[in-house]
N, C-alpha and C positions, 0 to 999 in steps of 0.2 A: 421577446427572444431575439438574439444578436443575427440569427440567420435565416429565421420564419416567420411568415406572417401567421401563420397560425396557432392561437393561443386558445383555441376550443380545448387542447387534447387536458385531460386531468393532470393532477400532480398528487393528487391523494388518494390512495390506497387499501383498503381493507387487512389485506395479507399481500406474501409476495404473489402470488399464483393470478392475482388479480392484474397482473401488468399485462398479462394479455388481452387486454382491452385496447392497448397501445397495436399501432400497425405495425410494429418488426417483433413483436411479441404471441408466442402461445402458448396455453398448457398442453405437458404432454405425463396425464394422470395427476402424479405429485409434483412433476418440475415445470420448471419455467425456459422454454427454447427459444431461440432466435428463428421467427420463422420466416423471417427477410434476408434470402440466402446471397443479395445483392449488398451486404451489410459486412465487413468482414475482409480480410484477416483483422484480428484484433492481438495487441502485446497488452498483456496487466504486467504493469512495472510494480505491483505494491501486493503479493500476497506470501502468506507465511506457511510453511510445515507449524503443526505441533508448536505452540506457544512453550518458552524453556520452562524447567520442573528441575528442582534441586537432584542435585545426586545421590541418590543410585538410580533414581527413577530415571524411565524410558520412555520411548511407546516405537509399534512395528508401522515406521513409518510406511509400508506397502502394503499394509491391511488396505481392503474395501469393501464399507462398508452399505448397507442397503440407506445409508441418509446421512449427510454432512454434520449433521448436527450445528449448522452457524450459532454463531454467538447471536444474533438476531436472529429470531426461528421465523418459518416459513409463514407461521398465524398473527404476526407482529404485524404492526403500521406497516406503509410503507411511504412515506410524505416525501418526495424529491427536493420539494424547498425549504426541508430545515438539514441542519447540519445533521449526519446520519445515526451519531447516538441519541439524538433527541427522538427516535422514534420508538427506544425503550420506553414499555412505562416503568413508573415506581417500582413494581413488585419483579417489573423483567432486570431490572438495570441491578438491583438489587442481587439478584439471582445470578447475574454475568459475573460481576462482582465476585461472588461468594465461590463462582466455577473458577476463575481463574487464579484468584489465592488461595482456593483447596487445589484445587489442581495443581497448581506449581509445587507446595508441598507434601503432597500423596501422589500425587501421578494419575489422578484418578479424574473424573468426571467428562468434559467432553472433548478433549485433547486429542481422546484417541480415537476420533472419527475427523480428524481433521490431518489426511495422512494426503502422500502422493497419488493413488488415484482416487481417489475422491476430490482432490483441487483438480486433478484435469477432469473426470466429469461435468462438475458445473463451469470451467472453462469451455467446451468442447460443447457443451448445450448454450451456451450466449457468444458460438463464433471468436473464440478468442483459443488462439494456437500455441499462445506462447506466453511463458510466464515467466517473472522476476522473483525467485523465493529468497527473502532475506531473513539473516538468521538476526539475533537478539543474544549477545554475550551479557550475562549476567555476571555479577560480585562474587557470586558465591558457587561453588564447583557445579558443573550442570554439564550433561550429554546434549545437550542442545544442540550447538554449534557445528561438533565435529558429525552427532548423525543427519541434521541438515543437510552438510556439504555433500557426507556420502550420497546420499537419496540422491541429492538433486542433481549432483553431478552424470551417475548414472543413465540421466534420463535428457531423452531429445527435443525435448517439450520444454526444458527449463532451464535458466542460469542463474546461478546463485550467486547471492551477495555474501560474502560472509562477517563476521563482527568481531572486533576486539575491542574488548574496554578499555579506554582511555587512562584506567586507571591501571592496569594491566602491567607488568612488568616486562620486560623482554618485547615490548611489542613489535619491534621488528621482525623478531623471531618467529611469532606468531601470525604473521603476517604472511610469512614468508611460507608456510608451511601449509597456510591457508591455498595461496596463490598456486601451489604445488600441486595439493590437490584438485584444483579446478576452478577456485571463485573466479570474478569478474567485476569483482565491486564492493564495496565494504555499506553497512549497514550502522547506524550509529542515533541511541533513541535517547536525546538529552535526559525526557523524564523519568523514563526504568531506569538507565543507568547512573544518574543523580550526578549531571556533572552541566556545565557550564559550556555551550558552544564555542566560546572563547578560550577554555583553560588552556593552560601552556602542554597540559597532557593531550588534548584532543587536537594542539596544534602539530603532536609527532607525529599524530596518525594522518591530517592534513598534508605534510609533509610527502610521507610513504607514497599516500596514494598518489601524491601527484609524480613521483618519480616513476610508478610502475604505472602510469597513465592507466588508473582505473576510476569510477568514478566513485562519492561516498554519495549516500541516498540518506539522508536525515527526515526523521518524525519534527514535525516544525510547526508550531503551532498551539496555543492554548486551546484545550476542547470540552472545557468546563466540566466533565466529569472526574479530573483528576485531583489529588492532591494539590495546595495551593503551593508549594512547594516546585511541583515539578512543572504548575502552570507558569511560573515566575521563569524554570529555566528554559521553559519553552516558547517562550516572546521571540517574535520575528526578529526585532531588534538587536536581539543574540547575535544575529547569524551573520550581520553585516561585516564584522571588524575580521573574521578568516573568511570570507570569499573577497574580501579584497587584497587579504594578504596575500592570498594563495590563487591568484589567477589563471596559474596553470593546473588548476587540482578540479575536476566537475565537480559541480554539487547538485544535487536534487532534493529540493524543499518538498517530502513528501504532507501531502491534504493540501498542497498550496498556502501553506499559512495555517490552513482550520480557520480557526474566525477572528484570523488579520489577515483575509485572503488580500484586500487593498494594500496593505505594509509589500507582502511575498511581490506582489507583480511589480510595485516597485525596483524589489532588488533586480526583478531579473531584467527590469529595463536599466538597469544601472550597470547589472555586471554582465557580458557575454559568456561567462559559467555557470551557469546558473538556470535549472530545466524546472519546471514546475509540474508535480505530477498531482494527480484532479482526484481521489479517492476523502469519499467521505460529506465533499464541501457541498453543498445547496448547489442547487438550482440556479437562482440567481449567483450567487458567488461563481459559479463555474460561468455562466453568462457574462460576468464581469472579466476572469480571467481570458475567454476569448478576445472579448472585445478590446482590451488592453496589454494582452503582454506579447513577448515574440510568438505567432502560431507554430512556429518550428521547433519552440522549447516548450513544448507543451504535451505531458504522455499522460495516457490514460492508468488507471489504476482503480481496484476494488477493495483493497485489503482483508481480502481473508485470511482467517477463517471469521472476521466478525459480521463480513455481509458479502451476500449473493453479488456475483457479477452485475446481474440484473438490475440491482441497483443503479451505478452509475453508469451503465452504459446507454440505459434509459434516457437520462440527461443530455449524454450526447449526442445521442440520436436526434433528439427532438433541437437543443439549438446549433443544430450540422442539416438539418432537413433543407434541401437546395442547395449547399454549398460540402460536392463533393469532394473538391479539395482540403476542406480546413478535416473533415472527417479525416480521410483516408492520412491526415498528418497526425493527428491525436490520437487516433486508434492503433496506426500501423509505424510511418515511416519513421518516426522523430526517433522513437523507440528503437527500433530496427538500428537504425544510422548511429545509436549510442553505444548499441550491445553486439557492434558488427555483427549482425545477422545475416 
């Protein structure tokens, strides 16, 4: 580990509730707490409201409910050193799967426990004050986007990224309308949205942002569960030829890469725009990104609703143990210093 010498503590897990075995961890009944109140402030730069669902469908984003319902349930593995979908098994992955493409087209299944307070509970139980909720503009008409913004906007706890599709018409307009209401950053998923980190359409939205000095947050990264399709549009590789064009535009390689965490740290030693946020990646891979890329461009993230804080905060706990500096920069300040906080 890049900043302890000690490699006694585990990395494998039974369930989530078993991280309390870990010293800044406890259960409290069914949840999982921070019980190292020397741990903290924490920003998650990576979690979502309500995954989008075709239109007419909704869900009340300010229901709270008695259980998050994560895409990865509380009884699942919890292995720190592989990448964090690998800790579905066959029949769970399966099963996520089938939630989220019934859900997007009925509105139905576990969506609608994945509301605004319920992401600040499990924020608020792992020491983490402040969250980045980014929306997901989909092809095809969705309430997503605009009741995102409402929600999050509303709320003190949160800044919202919002999204337009690159393929989108008017996009400035939409843009603009977003900024209006209160985003603070744009949100943009090559493989949902089936488009090319390059195309000359995602280079408008490159463009915008960097004139309204906000920053974009990209899904970046192959993660093997996807279509090979959207694995293809989501090569690190992509991402090289608009952060060099657009130097003045931030970008944030969200999962670091996923599993070209080596390619992402790269760019970001090559471009001074370029923040790397750590939700999903191993163990080791995150050990790697400390140990090599800028520590100032480096923010912590979980991505919910498909995994507990717990998860990756885990990770950085353990290789941050003795060096309270690199913490209190991943956790708190890089973050903070982005989304003037």
């Amino acid at each position: 580990m890049s900043n302890s010498e000690d490699t006694s503590l585990t990395v494998r897990f039974d369930d989530r509730l078993s991280l309390d075995v870990l010293p800044w961890f406890e259960a409290d009944g069914s949840r999982i707490v921070l019980a190292d109140k020397s741990v903290g402030p924490a920003i998650d730069m990576h979690t979502h409201y309500a995954l989008p669902a075709i239109w007419p469908h909704s869900y009340n984003l300010e229901a709270e409910t008695d259980d998050s319902h994560l895409l990865l349930g509380c009884c699942s593995n919890h292995n720190l050193d592989i990448y964090a979908n690998q800790n579905f098994s066959k029949k769970a992955l399966r099963s996520m799967k089938l939630d989220l493409i019934l859900g997007g087209l009925t509105g139905r299944g576990s969506r609608k426990h994945h509301t605004a307070p319920n992401l600040a509970r499990d924020m608020t139980d792992i020491g983490v004050t402040h969250s980045s909720v980014l929306a997901i503009d989909i092809s095809v008409p969705s309430k997503h986007v605009n009741q995102t913004i409402a929600t999050g906007v509303a709320r003190s706890d949160v800044t919202v990224f919002g999204s337009v599709h690159p393929r989108s018409r008017k996009k400035n307009v939409k843009l603009e309308e977003q900024l209006h209401a209160g985003i603070h950053g744009i949100k943009l998923h090559p493989a949902i949205q089936s488009f090319h980190p390059n195309d000359d359409s995602a280079r408008e939205l490159y463009t915008l942002a960097g004139q309204h000095r906000i920053p974009i947050i990209w899904h970046c990264g192959p993660v093997d569960i996807e279509p090979k399709k959207a694995r293809m549009l989501s090569q690190v590789a992509n991402y090289e030829a608009p952060i060099k064009d657009f130097p003045n535009t931030t970008f944030i390689l969200g999962h670091s890469g996923a599993k070209q965490c080596e390619e992402a740290v790269a760019l970001q030693n090559r471009y001074a725009n370029v923040y790397l946020e750590v939700s999903c990646i191993s163990l080791a891979h995150m050990d790697y990104v400390f140990r090599n890329a800028d520590s100032k461009r480096i923010m912590f993230g979980s991505d919910w609703p498909f995994y507990h804080p717990s998860l990756q905060m885990a990770k950085v706990l353990m290789l941050t143990e003795g060096n309270p500096a690199l913490r209190k920069s991943v956790l708190y300040d890089n973050a903070a210093r982005l989304l003037s906080l």
